[in-house]
C-alpha positions, 0 to 999 in steps of 0.5 A: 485558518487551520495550522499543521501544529493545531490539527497534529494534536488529533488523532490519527495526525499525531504521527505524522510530521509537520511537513506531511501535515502541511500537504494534509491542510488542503483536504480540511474545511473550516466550519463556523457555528454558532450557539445552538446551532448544529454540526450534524444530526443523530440518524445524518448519513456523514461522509466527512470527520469533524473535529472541535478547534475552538468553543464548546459543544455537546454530544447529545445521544437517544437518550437526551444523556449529553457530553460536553466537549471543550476545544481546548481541552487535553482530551479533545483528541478524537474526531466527533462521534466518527465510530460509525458513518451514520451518527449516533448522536447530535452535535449542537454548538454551546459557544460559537465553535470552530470545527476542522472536516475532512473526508472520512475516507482520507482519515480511515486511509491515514489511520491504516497506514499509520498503524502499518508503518509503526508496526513495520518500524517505517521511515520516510527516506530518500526514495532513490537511496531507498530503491537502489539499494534494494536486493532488486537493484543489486542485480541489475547493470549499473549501465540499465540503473542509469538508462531506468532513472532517465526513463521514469516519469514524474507524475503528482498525486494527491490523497485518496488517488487510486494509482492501481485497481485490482481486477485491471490490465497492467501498463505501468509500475510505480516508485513513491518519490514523496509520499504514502500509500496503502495496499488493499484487496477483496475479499468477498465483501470486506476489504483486507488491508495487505500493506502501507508504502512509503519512499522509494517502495517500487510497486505494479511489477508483479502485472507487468511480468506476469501479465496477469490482472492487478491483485490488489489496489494501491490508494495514496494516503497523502498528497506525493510524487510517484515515478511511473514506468512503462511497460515496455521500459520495464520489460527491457530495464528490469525484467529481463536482467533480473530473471534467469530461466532454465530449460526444461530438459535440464532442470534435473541436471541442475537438481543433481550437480547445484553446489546448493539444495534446489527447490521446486516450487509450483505457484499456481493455485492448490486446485491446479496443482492438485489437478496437475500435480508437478513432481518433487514441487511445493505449491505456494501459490503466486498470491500467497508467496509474499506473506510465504518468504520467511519459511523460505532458505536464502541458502537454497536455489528456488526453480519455479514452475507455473506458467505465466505467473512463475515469471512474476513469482521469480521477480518477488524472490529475486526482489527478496535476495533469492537465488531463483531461476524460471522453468523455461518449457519448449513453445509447442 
């Protein structure tokens, strides 16, 4: 029997809370070995992290050079021989040894998130508190937070579920009631890690506004309760009481009498904007407009231009507490 307490003296568990760790215990597997028996083989293709509960057991690598681990031992902290997938050295049992497996891909997805959300100084809070007292929410009527909330759907997930693929057609966005979640995207062969999520972080909107392919792919890094919107809902309880246009023929009119400065902004890509260049306009394309909002005046008022994606621009800067407004071209 594994217990929460027991594994939260690995790394990367020590970070997690007893409760979280309680969710993990299902994904882990007891191994039983006993003397001079095997755990894995140098040269063994490994998808799984083991890590030493009980006994004593030695690493042994090309050179025949051994490590002996001890599972009571302080500094038996780390999974066994898990830099790389394909291991470098054997591990053979000294003493009937205990060992704890769980897949790689789960403890590389805990390790990530962990490392985001100390660096962002995160906390598991109420996922409803969290949400309704974001910028987003201060914007919409009280009567479409009351609709919003009936409206959502409860689904559960588990570590490791992929809730969006980047490249798919969007239908639906997500609140994480319970749990945690990394964001990643591709980049030529390598995946880059964007960010980690926790309670109450909404995600998917950008796809449902634009209408533009998943840009990055969100995978559960623990077992938890997410809250799903429709489409369809989303259109009619969020986006359209968020976003506010202005017509085309009256944006200069707009730049001449605003109480405050106004800035155009052009978020399609650097090649369109160099090929149609919009007059007066900053390109920050739509993918890069997140990572962009510090440079950004919470006192001016933001005109954003670019076709379809100006609407999901337009929705990432009211979510931030900007004054933003849609260029709203004639239908020809």
């Amino acid at each position: 029997m594994i217990s929460a307490d027991r594994i939260h003296n690995f790394i990367p568990f020590e970070d997690l809370s007893l409760n979280a760790l309680e969710g993990l215990l299902p994904h882990f597997s007891l191994k039983q070995l006993k003397p001079r028996s095997l755990a894995f083989k140098r040269g063994q293709q490994d998808e799984n992290c083991h890590f030493l509960l009980s006994g004593s057991l030695d690493l042994v690598d090309e050179k025949f050079d051994v490590q002996r681990f001890e599972g009571d031992d302080e500094a038996n902290i780390l999974a066994l021989d898990a830099t790389h997938r394909i291991h470098k050295c054997s591990a053979v049992a000294v003493s009937e040894c205990t060992l704890a497996v769980i897949p790689r891909r789960y403890v590389e997805l805990i390790s990530t998130w962990t490392e985001l959300a100390l660096a962002d100084n995160s906390d598991e809070t109420d996922w409803l508190e969290t949400l309704l007292t974001s910028e987003l929410f201060n914007r919409i009527p009280p009567g479409n937070i009351q609709q919003l909330l009936a409206r959502f759907e409860e689904r559960e997930v588990a570590l490791g579920d992929v809730l969006i693929t980047e490249g798919d057609e969007g239908n639906e966005c997500y609140v994480i009631k319970t749990g945690k979640a990394l964001v990643t995207r591709q980049q030529g062969a390598q995946v880059q890690t964007l960010a980690g999520l926790t309670n109450g972080a909404l995600f998917g909107e950008d796809s449902l506004i634009s209408s533009l392919p998943r840009s990055a792919t969100i995978t559960m890094t623990s077992d938890g309760v997410v809250m799903v919107l429709s489409k369809e809902d989303f259109d009619i309880l969020l986006k359209k009481p968020v976003l506010e246009y202005v017509e085309e023929d009256k944006l200069q009119d707009l730049v001449d009498n605003s109480d405050t400065g106004v800035v155009v902004l052009d978020v399609r890509t650097e090649q369109e904007a160099a090929q149609q260049p919009i007059a007066r306009a900053r390109n920050i394309p739509l993918a890069q407009l997140r990572h962009q909002l510090p440079s950004l005046n919470p006192g001016f008022m933001y005109v954003v231009e670019g076709e379809g994606r100006a609407e999901a621009a337009a929705y990432v800067l009211s979510e931030s507490g900007f004054n933003v407004r849609v260029v709203k071209r004639p239908i020809t």
